[in-house]
Structure formats: structure tokens, C-alpha cells
C-alpha positions in Angstrom: -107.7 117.1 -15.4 -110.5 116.8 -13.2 -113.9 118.3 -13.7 -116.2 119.2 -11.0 -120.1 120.1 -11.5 -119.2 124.0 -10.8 -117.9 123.6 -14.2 -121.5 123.3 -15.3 -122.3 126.7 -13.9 -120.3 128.7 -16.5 -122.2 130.1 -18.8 -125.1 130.1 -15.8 -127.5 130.2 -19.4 -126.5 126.7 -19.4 -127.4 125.4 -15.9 -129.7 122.5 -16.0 -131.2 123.6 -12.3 -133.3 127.2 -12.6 -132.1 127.8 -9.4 -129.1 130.5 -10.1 -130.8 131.6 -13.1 -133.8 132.8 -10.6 -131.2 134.2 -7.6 -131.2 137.2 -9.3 -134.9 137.5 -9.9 -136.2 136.4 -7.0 -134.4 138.9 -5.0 -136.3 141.0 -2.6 -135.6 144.8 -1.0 -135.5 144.8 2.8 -134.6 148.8 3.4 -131.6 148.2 1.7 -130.4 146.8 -2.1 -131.5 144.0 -3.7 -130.7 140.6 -1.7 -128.7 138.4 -4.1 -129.7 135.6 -2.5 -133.2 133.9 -3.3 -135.8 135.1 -0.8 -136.2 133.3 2.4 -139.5 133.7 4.6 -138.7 132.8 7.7 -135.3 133.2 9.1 -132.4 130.9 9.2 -129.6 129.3 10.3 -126.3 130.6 8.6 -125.5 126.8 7.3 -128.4 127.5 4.5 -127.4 128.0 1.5 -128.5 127.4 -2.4 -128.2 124.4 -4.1 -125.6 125.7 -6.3 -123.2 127.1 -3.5 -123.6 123.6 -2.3 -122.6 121.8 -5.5 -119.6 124.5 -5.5 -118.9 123.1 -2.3 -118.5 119.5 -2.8 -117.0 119.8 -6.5 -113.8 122.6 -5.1 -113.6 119.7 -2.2 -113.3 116.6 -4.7 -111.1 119.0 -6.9 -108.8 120.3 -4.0 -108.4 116.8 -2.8 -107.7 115.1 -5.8 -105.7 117.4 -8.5 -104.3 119.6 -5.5 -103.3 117.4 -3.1 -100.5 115.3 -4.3 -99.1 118.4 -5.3 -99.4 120.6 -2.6 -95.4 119.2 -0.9 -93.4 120.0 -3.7 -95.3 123.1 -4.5 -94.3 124.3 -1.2 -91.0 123.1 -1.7 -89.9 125.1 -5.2 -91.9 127.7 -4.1 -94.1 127.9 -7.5 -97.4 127.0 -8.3 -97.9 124.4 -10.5 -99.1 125.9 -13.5 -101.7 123.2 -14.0 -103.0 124.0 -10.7 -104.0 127.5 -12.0 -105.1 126.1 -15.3 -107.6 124.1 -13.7 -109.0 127.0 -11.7 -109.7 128.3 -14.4 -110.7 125.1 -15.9 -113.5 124.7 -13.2 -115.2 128.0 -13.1 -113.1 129.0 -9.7 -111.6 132.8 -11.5 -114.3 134.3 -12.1 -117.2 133.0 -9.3 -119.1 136.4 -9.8 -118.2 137.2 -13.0 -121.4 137.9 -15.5 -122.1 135.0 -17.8 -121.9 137.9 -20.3 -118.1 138.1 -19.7 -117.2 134.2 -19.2 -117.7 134.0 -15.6 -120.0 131.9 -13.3 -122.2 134.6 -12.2 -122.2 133.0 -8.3 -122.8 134.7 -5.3 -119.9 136.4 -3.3 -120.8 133.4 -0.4 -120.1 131.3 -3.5 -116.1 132.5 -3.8 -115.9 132.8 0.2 -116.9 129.0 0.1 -114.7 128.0 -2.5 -111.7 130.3 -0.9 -112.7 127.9 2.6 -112.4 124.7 0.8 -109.3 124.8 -1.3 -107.4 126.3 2.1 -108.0 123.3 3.9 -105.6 121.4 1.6 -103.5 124.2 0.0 -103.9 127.7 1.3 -101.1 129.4 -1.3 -103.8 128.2 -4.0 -106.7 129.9 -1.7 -104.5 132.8 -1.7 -104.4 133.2 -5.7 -108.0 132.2 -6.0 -108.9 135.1 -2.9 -107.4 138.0 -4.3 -108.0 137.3 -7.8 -112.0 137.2 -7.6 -112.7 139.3 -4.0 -110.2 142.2 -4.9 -109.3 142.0 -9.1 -112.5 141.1 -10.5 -114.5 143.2 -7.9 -112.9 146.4 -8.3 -113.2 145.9 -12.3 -117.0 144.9 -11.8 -117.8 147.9 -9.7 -115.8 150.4 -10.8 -114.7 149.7 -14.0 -117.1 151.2 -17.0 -118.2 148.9 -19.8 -115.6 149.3 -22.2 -112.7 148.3 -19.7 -115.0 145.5 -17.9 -115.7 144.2 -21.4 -112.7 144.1 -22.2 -110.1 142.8 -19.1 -113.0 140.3 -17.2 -113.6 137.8 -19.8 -109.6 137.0 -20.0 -109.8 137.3 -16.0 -112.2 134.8 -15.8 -110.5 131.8 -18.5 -107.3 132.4 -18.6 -105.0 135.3 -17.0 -104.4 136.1 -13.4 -105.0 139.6 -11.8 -103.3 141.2 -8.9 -104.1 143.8 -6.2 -101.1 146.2 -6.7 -101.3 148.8 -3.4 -99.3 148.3 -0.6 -95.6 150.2 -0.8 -92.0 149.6 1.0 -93.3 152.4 3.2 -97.1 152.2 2.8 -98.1 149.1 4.5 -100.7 149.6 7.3 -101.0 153.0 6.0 -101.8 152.2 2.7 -102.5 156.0 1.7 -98.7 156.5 2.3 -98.3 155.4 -1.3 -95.6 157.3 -3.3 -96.1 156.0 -6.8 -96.8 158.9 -9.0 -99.1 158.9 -12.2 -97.8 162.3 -14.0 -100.7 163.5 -16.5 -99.1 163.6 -20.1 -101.7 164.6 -22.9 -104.4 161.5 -22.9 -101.6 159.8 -21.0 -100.4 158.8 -17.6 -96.5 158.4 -16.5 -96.5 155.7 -13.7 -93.2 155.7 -11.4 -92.8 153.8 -8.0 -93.0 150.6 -7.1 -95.0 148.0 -5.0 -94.7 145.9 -2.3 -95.5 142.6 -1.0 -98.2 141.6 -4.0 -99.5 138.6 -4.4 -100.2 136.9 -7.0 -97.6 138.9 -9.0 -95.4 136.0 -10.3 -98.2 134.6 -12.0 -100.1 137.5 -13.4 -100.7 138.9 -16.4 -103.1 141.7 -15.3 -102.3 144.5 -12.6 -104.5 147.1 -10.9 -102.2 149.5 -10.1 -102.7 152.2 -7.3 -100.5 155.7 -8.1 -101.5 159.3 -7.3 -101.9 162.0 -9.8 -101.4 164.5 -7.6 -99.6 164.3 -4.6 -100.4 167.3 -3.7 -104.0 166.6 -2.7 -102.5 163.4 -0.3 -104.9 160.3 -0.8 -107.4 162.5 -3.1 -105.3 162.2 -5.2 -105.2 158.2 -5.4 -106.3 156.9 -8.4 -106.9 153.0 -9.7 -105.0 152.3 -13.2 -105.6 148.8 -15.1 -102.7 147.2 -17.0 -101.0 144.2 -18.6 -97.5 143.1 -17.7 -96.3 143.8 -21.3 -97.3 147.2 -20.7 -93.9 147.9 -18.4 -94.8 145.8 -14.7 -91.5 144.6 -13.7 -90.5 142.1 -11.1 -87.6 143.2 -9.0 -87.6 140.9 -6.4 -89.7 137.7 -5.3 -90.3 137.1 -1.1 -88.8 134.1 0.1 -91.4 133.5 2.8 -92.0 131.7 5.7 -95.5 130.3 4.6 -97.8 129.9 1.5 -94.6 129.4 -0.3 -95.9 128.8 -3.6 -98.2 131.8 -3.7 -95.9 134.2 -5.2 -95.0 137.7 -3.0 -93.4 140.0 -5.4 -91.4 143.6 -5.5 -92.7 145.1 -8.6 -91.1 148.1 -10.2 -92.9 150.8 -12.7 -90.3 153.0 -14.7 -92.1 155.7 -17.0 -95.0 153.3 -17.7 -96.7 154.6 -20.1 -100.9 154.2 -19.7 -103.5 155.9 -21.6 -106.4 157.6 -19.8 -108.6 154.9 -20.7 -106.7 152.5 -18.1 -108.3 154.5 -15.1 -110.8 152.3 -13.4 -113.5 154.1 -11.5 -112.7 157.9 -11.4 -109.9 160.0 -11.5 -108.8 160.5 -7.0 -111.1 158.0 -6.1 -108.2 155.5 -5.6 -108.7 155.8 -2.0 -112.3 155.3 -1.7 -112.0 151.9 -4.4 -109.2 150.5 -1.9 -111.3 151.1 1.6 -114.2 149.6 0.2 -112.5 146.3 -1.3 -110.3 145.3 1.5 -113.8 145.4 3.9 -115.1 142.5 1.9 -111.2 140.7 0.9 -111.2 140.6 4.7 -113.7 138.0 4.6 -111.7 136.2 1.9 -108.8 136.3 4.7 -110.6 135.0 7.3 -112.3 132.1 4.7 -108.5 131.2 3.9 -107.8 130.7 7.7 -111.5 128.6 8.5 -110.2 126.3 5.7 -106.6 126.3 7.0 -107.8 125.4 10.5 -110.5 122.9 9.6 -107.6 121.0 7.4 -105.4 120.8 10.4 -108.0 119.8 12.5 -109.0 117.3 10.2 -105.7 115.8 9.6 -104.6 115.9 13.3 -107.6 114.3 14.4 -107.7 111.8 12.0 -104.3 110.4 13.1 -105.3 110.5 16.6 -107.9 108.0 15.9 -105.8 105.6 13.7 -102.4 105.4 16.1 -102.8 103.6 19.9 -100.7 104.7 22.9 -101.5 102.6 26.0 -103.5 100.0 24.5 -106.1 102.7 23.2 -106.9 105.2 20.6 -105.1 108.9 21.3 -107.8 110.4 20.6 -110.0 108.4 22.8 -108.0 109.8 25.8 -110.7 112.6 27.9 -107.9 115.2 27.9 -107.6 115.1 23.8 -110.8 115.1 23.2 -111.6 117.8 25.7 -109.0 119.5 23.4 -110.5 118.4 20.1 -114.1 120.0 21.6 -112.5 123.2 22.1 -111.0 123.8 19.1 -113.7 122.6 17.0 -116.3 125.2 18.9 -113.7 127.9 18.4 -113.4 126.7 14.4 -117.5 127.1 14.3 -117.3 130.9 16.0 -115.0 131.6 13.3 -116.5 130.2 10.5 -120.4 131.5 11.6 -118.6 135.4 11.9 -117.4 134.8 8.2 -120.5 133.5 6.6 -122.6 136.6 8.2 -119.7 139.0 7.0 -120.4 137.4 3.1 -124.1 137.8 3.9 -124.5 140.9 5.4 -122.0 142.3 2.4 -124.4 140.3 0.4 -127.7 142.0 1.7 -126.1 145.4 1.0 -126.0 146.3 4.9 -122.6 147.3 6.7 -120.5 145.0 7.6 -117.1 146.2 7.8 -117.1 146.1 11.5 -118.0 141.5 11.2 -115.8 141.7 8.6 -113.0 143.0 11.1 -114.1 140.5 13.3 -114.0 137.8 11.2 -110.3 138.4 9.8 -109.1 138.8 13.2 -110.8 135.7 14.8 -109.8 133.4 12.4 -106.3 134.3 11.9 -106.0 133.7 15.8 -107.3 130.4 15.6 -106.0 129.5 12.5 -102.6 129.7 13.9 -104.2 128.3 17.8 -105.4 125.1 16.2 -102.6 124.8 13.5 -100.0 124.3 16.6 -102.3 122.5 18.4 -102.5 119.8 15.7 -99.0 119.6 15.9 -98.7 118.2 19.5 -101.8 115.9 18.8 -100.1 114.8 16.0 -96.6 113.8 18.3 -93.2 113.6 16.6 -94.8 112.8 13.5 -96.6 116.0 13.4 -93.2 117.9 13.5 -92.1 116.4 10.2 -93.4 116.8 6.9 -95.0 113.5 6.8 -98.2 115.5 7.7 -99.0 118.8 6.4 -99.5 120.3 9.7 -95.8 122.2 9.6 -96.8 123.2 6.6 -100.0 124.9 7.8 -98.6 126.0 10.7 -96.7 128.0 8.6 -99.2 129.2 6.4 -101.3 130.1 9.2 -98.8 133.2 10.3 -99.6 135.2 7.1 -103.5 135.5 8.5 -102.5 138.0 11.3 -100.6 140.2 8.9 -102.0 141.1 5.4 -104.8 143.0 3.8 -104.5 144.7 7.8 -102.7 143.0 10.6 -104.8 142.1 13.7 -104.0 145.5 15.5 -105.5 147.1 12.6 -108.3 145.3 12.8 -109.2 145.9 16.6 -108.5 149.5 16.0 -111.4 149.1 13.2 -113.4 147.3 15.6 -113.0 150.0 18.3 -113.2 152.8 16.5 -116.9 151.2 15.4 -117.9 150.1 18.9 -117.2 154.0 20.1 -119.7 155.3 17.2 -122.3 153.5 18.9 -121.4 154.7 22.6 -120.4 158.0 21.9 -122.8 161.0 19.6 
């Protein structure tokens, strides 16, 4: 298996560089909370970044490329992650980027996970899909909102060796989310869960759920509240999506019959589902749109690499002015994408809003995620139709960007709805 330097950065006690042992306590207060990034004097560009979210960079890249890569086709294929793929996630640190060193993580910045999420989608994005929702929505929500005694107890296995999922969206509670018709019946110092879930990810692979059922449907989404369980505890899997892309990310129907869940499950407080759920899918959004940067990028890169290596004409493809007018363009648009999601991860970073970039950077990169995808296709010529590329593959992937954790029209009604705050008092 291979073994990147990030695997150096868990425990962070152990780093050899004081650099991440000092991000913490060289933070500064600018109006707002403390900056979990070290201090900076002067402004700069949004391609600076610490020495260890650089080493993240290049070890997820060498990792991706080498242990992913050969196995990304037949993957895709059976539709099932490789279980040694998710082994060596966990392996390499990549489950539990923020986690405290205190619970086995790597206690990285959230830019940290948005740059891993980019890198491992330009080779596989069903693998950026597991690593995205299990550290940006799991291991956040427990890290928030959980209290000590469940964070002690459910983040160390999070972060070495079991799988979370993000159970909230419903048959008939997509977009509207708050729809949701699972119940959590108060019995004694228990809760009776009954529903079910739709379209969850990660679900095939998990072994711990955060589950979203209200206590009292009576009070509509104040009554929304965030339960913590294992699958052993009564998750069951009625049904798994055959999809059109990220094929071996598993997309699950799960079913809860009279589960039975002691009070001490709730994470966060009880009817503050709701609130939990808004504020985690304004920062998975920029886990989204890192997934499509990567996606693009890895089409770009593969597409454009052929171009240069086949000769049409007596020349290079690529060396034609109309392909490389076309290679210009979608490279700038990759940059404007990529640029919106690093100041999304930073502003969320710096503690100021950003739920409005983050909008904006789920949306833009899901549309050029799929632009440059098909694009690469054509550059690519008949080849790029077959699978002797991966560029169908991504193509395929890239579809998924426009439609989960908020489609596209959800996000430009986000975006609106913030643009008229400012215009209208």
C-alpha cells in the first residue's frame, strides 16, 4: 500500500515541521473568530497556502495516481469500491483531515480536506465523493455539535477505520429537505425512529449514520433533530441506485423500522436538526464544487495530453490555433472555478459568511465540470468516446455536480435571494 507524507501528520504531536502545530497558535482575530490559518501580514494571492496543505497536496496526488488509478475502470464497472481504496484513506490520514489529534485525526485545516477532495477527483471522483461527505458533513456535524462524550466516542473510529454518512434527504424531501417525514417517537430515555432515506451516499460502505427524524411533527422543521447511530443498531438497506455516474460511490435507500436509540444518540440539541443541516451543506457545497475542479482539471489534463501526443495533418492536434484557442478557454474558466472555491474554504475558514461564494462556487464548477468534460471528449476524437480514456467516464460523473447537496436552481435562488438583501432594506 502506498504511503504518502500526509501520513506523517497524524498524530499532528508527531510532525517533524512546527508549522501545524503553530496554525492554531498563531492565529489572529480580525472582527471575527480566530483565523485557523497562520497569520499573514500583507495580503495574498489565493494559491498561498502552508506547507503542510502543500505536502497534502502532492502526497493525495502521488496516492490517487498510483494505488487509485489502475483501479478506478473496474471500480466503475462493478459499481463497488474497492475496499482497499477506503482502507488506504484511512491509511493516509484522508478520514479524518480535521479531526483533533486527541481523537486520531490529522488536525488539518478545512482548505486541507477541500484540497485533498480536488485532487483525488481528478482521477476518481466516486472516491472524492466518499472522502467529501465523510469529513465536510460526518465528522463536522459530530465536531460541532456533538458534546464530548459522543465526539469521544464515534470520531476516533471515524477517523481509522469506519465510514459515516449524511442521512437527510427523503423520497419526497429532496430540495426541500425540511419535508422530511421520518419520525423519532419519545419513549422513556428512548427514541422510536421510522421512515426512511433517500439517495445517501456513502451508505453501502458505512458503518456510522447521522440520521435526521423529527420528534415532533407537529412543530414542522422545529422539530428536526440529528440522531447518531451504528448500522447494527437497525439501518437497513432497501435498495442501492444504479446510476449514471460515480458508479462505485454507493447511493442507497435506507429503511428505519422501530429503531430503537437512546437519548444519548442526539447530536447537538433536541429541534435543532434544521439549523445543524443549513449550516453544513453551506460549507459541503464547497466540497461539491472541489469534486467538480478536480473532475474538470483530470479531463483537461488527459484530453490535452493526447492532443499533444497524436498528429493529424503532419502536426500536433493540439498545436492547431482553433484547439488551443479552446484549451485557453477552458483552462481560464477551470481557474474562475477553482479561485471561487478556495475563497469559499477561506472565508468559511476566517469565520466570515460565505454561504453566498459557496453558492457560487457549487454552481460554477458543476457547469464547467460538465462544459470541459464534453469538451475533452471531442478533443480527444473517437478515442475519446471509448473507455480507452477516462473522459466518458468523467463525463458521467460530472452530471451528479448540478444535482446534489442543492441542484443549480437552488443555488441561484440562494444567490438571489442574497444579492436582494443587499439592494433591498
Amino acid at each position: 500500500m502506498f504511503k504518502p507524507a500526509l501520513r506523517t501528520l497524524r498524530p499532528a504531536r508527531q510532525l517533524a515541521s512546527p508549522a501545524l502545530r503553530n496554525l492554531h497558535a498563531s492565529a489572529v482575530t480580525r472582527g471575527v473568530q480566530e483565523i485557523t490559518r497562520p497569520a499573514i501580514e500583507t495580503p495574498v494571492s489565493l494559491w498561498n497556502f502552508t506547507e503542510e496543505e502543500e505536502m497534502l497536496r502532492e502526497s493525495v496526488r502521488r496516492f490517487a495516481t498510483d494505488v487509485i488509478g489502475p483501479k478506478v475502470r473496474q471500480m466503475d464497472e462493478s459499481e463497488v469500491m474497492d475496499p482497499e481504496i477506503i482502507q488506504g484513506l484511512f491509511d493516509n490520514g484522508l478520514m479524518g483531515i480535521e479531526t483533533s489529534a486527541d481523537h486520531s485525526g490529522s488536525e488539518c485545516s478545512f482548505t486541507s480536506a477541500i484540497i485533498a477532495v480536488e485532487e483525488l477527483a481528478k482521477v476518481d471522483p466516486s472516491v472524492a465523493v466518499m472522502c467529501d461527505v465523510h469529513n465536510t458533513l460526518v465528522n463536522t456535524v459530530i465536531r460541532l455539535y456533538g458534546n464530548k462524550e459522543i465526539q469521544d466516542k464515534w470520531l476516533p473510529d471515524l477517523a481509522t477505520n469506519k465510514v459515516g454518512s449524511f442521512c437527510l434527504s427523503e423520497p419526497n424531501a429532496g430540495s426541500d429537505a425540511f419535508g422530511l417525514q421520518t419520525t423519532a417517537k419519545k419513549d422513556g430515555d428512548h427514541y422510536i425512529l421510522n421512515g426512511s432515506k433517500a439517495w445517501i451516499s456513502n451508505s453501502g460502505e458505512a458503518d456510522t449514520f447521522l440520521v435526521f427524524a423529527n420528534v415532533d411533527p407537529s412543530k414542522g422543521y422545529k422539530g428536526i433533530t440529528c440522531f447518531i447511530m451504528s448500522k447494527d443498531q437497525g439501518v437497513q438497506i432497501a435498495k442501492k441506485e444504479a446510476k449514471l455516474g460515480i458508479r462505485a460511490s454507493s447511493t442507497c435507500v435506507l429503511s428505519f423500522d422501530d429503531v430503537r436509540l437512546p437519548k444519548e444518540n442526539i447530536v447537538g440539541e433536541i429541534g435543532k436538526g434544521y439549523k445543524i443541516a443549513i449550516e453544513i451543506l453551506n460549507e459541503g457545497r464547497i466540497g461539491i464544487a472541489a469534486q467538480m475542479i478536480g473532475l474538470a482539471q483530470g479531463a483537461f489534463d488527459n484530453a490535452v495530453g493526447y492532443s499533444y501526443q497524436r498528429k493529424q495533418f503532419g502536426k500536433l492536434i493540439g498545436d492547431f490555433q482553433s484547439m488551443g484557442h479552446q484549451f485557453a478557454q477552458a483552462a481560464i474558466k477551470i481557474e474562475a472555478a477553482r479561485l471561487l472555491t478556495y475563497n469559499a474554504a477561506r472565508l468559511k475558514e476566517e469565520g466570515r459568511p460565505f454561504t453566498k461564494e459557496a453558492a457560487m462556487a457549487k454552481y460554477y464548477a458543476s457547469v464547467i465540470a460538465q462544459e470541459v468534460s464534453g469538451q475533452a471528449i471531442e478533443w480527444a476524437g473517437g478515442v475519446g468516446f471509448t473507455r480507452d480514456l477516462p473522459l466518458e467516464k468523467l463525463w458521467r460523473d460530472s452530471k451528479i455536480g448540478a444535482i446534489y447537496e442543492g441542484t443549480s436552481n437552488i443555488q441561484l435562488e440562494t444567490i438571489a435571494k442574497l444579492i436582494r438583501k443587499d439592494y433591498v432594506s
